[in-house]
MMTF fields as JSON, N, C-alpha, C and O atoms, coordinates in Angstrom:
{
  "mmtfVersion": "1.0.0",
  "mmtfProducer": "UNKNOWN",
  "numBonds": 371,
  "numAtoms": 372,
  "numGroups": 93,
  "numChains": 1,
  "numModels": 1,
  "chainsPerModel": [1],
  "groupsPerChain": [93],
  "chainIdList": ["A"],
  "bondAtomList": [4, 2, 8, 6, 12, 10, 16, 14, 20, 18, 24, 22, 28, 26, 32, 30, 36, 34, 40, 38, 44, 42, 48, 46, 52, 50, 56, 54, 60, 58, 64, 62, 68, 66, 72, 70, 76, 74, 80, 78, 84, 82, 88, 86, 92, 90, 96, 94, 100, 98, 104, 102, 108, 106, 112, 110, 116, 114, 120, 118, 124, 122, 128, 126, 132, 130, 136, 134, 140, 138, 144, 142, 148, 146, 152, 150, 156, 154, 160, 158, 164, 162, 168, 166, 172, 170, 176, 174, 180, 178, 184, 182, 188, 186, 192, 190, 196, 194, 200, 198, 204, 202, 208, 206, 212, 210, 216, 214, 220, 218, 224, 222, 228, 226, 232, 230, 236, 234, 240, 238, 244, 242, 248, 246, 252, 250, 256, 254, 260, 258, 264, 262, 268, 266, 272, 270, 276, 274, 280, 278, 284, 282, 288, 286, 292, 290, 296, 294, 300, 298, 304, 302, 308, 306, 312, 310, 316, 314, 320, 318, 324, 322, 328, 326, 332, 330, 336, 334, 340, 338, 344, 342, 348, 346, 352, 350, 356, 354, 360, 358, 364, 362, 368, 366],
  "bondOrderList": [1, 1, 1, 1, 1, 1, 1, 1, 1, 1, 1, 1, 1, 1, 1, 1, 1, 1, 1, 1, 1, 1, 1, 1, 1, 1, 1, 1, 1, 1, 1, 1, 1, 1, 1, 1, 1, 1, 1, 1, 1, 1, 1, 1, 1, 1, 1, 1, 1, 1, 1, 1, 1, 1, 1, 1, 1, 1, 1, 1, 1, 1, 1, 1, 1, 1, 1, 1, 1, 1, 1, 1, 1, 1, 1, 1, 1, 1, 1, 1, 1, 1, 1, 1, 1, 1, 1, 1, 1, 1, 1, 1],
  "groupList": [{"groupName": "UNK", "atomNameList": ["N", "CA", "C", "O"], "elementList": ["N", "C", "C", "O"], "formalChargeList": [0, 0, 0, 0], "bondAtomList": [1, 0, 2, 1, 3, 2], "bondOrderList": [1, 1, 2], "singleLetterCode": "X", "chemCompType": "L-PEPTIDE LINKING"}],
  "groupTypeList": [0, 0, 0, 0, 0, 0, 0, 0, 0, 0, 0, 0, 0, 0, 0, 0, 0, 0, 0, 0, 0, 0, 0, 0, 0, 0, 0, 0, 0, 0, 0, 0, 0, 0, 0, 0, 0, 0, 0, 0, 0, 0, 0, 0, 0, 0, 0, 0, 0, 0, 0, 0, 0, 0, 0, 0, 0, 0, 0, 0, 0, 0, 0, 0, 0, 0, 0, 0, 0, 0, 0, 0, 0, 0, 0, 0, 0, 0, 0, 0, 0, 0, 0, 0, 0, 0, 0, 0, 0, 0, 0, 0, 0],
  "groupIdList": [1, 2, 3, 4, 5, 6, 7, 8, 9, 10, 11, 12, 13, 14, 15, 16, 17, 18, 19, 20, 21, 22, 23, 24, 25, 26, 27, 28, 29, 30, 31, 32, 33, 34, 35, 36, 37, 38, 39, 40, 41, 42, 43, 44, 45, 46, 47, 48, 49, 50, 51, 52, 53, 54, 55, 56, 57, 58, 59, 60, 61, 62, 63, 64, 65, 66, 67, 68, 69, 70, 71, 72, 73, 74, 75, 76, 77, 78, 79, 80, 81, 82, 83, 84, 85, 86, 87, 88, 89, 90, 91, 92, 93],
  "secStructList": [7, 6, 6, 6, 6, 6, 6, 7, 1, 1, 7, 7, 6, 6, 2, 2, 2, 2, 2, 2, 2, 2, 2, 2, 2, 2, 2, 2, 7, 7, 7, 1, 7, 6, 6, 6, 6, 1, 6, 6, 2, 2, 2, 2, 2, 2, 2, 2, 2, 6, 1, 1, 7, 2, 2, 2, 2, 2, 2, 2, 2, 2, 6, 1, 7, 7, 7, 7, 7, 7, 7, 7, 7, 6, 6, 4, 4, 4, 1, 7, 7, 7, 7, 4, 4, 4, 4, 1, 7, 7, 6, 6, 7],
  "xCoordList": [15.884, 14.482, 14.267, 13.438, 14.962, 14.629, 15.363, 15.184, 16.344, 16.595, 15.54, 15.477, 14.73, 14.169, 12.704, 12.12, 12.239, 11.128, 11.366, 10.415, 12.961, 13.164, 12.679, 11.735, 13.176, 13.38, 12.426, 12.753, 11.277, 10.19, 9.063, 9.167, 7.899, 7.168, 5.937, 4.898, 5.788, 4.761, 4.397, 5.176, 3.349, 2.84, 3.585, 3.905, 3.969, 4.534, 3.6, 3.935, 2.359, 1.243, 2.321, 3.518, 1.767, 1.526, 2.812, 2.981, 3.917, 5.462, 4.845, 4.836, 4.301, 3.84, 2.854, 3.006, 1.821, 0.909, 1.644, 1.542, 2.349, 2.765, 4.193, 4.358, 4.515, 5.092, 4.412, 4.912, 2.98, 2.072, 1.304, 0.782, 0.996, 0.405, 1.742, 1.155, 2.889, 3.702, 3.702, 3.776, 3.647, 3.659, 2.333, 2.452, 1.305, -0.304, -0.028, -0.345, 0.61, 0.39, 1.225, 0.875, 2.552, 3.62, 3.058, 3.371, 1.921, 1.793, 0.383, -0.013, -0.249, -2.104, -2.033, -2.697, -1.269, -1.172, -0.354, 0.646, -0.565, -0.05, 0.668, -0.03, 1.87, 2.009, 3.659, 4.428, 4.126, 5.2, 5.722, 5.285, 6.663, 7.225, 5.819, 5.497, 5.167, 4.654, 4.879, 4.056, 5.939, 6.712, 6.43, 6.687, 6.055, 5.369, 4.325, 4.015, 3.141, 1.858, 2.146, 2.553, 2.023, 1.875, 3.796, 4.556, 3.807, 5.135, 5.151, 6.306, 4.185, 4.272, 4.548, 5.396, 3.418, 4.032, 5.15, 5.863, 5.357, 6.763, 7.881, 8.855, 7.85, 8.781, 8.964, 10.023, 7.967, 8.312, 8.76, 9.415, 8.163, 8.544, 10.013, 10.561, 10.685, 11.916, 12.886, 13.801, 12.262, 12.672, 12.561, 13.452, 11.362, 11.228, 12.635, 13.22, 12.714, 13.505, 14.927, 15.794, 15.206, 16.349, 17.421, 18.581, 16.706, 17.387, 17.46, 18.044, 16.957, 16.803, 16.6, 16.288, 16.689, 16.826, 15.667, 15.638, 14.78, 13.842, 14.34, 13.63, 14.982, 15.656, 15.852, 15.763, 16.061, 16.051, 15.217, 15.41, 13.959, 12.565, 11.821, 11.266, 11.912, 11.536, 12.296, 11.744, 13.661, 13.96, 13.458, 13.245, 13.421, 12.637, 11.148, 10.586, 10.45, 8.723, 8.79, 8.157, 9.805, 9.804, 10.588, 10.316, 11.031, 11.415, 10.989, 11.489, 9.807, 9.054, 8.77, 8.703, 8.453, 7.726, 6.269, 5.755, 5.594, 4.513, 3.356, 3.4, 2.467, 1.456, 0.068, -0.236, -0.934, -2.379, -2.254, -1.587, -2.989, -3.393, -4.423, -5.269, -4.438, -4.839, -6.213, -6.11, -6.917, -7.364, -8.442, -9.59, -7.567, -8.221, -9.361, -9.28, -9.986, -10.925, -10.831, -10.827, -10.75, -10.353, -11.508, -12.551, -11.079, -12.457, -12.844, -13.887, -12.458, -13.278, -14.487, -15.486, -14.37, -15.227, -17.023, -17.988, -17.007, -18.321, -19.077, -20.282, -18.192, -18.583, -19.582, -19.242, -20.506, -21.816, -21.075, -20.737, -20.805, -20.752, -21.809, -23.033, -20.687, -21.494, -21.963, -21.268, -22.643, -23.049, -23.404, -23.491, -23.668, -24.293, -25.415, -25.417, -26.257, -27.183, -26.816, -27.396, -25.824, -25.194, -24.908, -24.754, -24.813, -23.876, -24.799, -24.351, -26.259, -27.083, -27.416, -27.238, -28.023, -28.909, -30.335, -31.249, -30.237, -31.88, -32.83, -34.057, -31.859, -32.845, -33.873, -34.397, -34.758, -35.86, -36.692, -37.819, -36.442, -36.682, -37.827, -38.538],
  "yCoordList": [-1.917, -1.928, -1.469, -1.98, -0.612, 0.05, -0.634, -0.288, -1.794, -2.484, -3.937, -4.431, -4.529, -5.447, -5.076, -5.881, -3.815, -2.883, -2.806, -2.955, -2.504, -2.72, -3.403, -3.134, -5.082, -6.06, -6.846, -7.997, -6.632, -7.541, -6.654, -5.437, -7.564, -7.102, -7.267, -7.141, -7.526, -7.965, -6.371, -5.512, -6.536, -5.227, -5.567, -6.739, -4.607, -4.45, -4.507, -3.872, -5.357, -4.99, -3.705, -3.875, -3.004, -2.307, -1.735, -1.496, -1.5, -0.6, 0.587, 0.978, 1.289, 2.383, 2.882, 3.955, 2.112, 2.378, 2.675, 3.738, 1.641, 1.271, 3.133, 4.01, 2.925, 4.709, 5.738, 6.757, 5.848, 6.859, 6.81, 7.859, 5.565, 5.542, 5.913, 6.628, 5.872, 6.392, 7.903, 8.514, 8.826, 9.71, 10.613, 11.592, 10.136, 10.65, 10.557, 11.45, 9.445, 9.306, 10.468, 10.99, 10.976, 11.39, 13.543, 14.509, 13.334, 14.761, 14.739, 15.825, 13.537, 14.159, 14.134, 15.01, 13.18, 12.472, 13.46, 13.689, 14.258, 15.144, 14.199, 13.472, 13.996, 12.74, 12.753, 13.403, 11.984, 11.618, 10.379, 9.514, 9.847, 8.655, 7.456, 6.411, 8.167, 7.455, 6.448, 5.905, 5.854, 4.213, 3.679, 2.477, 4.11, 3.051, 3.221, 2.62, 4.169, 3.332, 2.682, 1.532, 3.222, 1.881, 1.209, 1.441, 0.464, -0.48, -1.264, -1.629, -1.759, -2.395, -2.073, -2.52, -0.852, 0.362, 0.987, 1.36, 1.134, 2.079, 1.753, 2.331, 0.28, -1.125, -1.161, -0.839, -1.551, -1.841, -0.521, -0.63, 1.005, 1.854, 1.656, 1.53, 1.618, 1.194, 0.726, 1.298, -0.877, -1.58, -1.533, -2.004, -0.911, -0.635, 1.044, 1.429, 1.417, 2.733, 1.911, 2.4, 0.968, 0.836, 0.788, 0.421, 1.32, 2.023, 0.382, 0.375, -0.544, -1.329, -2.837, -2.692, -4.367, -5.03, -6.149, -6.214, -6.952, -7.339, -8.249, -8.177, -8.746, -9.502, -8.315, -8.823, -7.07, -5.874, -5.427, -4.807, -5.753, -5.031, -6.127, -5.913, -7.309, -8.669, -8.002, -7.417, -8.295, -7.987, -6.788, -6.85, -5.779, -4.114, -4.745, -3.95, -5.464, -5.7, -6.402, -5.992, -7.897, -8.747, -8.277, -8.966, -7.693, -6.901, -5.761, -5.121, -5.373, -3.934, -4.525, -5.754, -3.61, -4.239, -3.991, -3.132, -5.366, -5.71, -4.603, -4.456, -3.921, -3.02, -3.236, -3.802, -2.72, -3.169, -1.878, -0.849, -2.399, -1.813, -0.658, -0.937, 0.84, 1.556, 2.258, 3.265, 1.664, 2.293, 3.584, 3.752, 4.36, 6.042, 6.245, 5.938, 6.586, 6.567, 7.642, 7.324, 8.928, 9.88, 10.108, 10.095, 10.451, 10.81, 9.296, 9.21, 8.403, 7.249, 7.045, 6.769, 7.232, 7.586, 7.764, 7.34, 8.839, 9.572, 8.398, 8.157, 7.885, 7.021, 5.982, 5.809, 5.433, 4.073, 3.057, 2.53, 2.785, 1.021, 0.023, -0.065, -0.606, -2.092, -3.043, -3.376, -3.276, -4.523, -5.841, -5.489, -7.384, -8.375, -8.43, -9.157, -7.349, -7.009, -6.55, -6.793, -5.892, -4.941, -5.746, -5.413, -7.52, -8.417, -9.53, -10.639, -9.356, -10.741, -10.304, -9.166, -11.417, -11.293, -10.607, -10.979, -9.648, -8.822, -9.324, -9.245, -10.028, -10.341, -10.726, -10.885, -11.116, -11.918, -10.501, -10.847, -8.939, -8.53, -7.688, -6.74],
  "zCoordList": [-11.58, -11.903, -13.342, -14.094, -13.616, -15.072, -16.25, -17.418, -15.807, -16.726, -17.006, -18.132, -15.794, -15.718, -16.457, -17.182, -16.176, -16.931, -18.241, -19.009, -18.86, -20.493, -20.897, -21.641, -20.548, -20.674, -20.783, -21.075, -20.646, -20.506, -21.588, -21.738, -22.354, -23.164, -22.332, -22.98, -21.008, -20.334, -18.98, -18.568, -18.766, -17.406, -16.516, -16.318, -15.856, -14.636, -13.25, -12.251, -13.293, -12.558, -11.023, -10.796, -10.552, -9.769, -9.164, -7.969, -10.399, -10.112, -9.88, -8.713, -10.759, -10.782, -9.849, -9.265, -9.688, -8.642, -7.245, -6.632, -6.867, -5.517, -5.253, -4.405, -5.968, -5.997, -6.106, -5.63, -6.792, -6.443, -5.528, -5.153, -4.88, -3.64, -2.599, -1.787, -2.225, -1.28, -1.641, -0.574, -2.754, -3.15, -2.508, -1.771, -2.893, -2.095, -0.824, -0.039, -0.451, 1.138, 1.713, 2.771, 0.903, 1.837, 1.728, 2.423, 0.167, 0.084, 1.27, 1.694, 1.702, 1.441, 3.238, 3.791, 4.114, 5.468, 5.94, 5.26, 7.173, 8.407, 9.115, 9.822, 9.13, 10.254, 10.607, 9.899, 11.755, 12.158, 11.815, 12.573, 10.776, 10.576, 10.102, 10.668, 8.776, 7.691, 7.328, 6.591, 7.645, 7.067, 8.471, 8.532, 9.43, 10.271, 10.594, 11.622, 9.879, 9.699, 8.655, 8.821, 7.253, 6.192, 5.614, 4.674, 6.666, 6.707, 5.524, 5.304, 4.497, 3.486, 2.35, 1.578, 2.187, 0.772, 0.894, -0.037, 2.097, 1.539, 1.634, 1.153, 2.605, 2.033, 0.795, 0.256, 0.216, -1.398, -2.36, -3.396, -1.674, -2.317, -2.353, -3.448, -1.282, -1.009, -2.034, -2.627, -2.077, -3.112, -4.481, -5.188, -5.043, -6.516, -6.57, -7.582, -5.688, -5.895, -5.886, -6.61, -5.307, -4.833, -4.029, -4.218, -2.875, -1.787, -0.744, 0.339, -1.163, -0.526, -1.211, -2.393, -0.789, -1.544, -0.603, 0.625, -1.556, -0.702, 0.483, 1.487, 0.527, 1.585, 2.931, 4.049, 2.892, 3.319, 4.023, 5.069, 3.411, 3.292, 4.169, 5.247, 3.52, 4.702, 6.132, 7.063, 5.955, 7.48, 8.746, 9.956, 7.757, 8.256, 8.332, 9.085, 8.071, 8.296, 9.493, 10.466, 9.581, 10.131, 11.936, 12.919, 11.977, 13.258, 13.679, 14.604, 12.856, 13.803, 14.604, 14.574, 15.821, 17.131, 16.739, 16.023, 17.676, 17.446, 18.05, 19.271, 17.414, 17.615, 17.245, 16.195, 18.233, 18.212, 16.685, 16.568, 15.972, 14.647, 15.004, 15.853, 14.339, 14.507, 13.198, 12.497, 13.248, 11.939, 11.793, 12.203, 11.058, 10.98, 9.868, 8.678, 10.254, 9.232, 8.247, 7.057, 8.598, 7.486, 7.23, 7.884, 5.589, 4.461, 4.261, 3.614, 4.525, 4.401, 4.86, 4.194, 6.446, 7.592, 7.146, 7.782, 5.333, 5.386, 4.5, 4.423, 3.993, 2.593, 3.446, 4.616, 3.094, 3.356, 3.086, 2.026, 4.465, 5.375, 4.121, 4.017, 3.321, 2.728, 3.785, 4.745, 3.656, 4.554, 3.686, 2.51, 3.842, 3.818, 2.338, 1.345, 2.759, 1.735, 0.393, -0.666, 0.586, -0.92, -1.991, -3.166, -1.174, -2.504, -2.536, -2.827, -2.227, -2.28, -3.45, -3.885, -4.105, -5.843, -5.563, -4.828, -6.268, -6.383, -7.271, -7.216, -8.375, -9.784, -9.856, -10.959, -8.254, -8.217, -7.6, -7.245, -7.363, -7.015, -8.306, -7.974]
}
């Protein structure tokens, strides 16, 4: 990775991000086995680290067993529900 990062004069869209988001998750989340709620980020954390090669990372996504999706709301929970209205045009208002 850090030779392909030399190597290029162009952004890396989201190397960096995608390692600070596994990083928040692993300091901010109370939890048991974090890589199977978010199976995607920390797949790729995986792979941008090295520890793993995407062909790897396909196979580890592609053979979890299948689970009804759980979604926690958190501190999300307090934040105001967009609805329908939030994205119509006012300008006539």
């Amino acid at each position: 990775m850090e030779e392909i990062l030399a190597s290029t004069s162009e952004v890396a869209e989201g190397v960096d991000t995608a390692l600070a988001v596994v990083r928040l998750i692993e300091k901010e989340c109370k939890g048991y086995r974090l890589d199977l709620k978010y199976p995607i980020l920390f797949g790729i954390a995986r792979i941008l680290e090295g520890k793993s090669t995407p062909l790897e990372g396909l196979e580890l996504l592609m053979n979890m067993p299948m689970q009804m999706e759980n979604f926690d709301e958190g501190r999300l929970g307090k934040e105001r529900r967009r609805d329908k209205s939030d994205f119509e045009d006012k300008t006539d208002e």
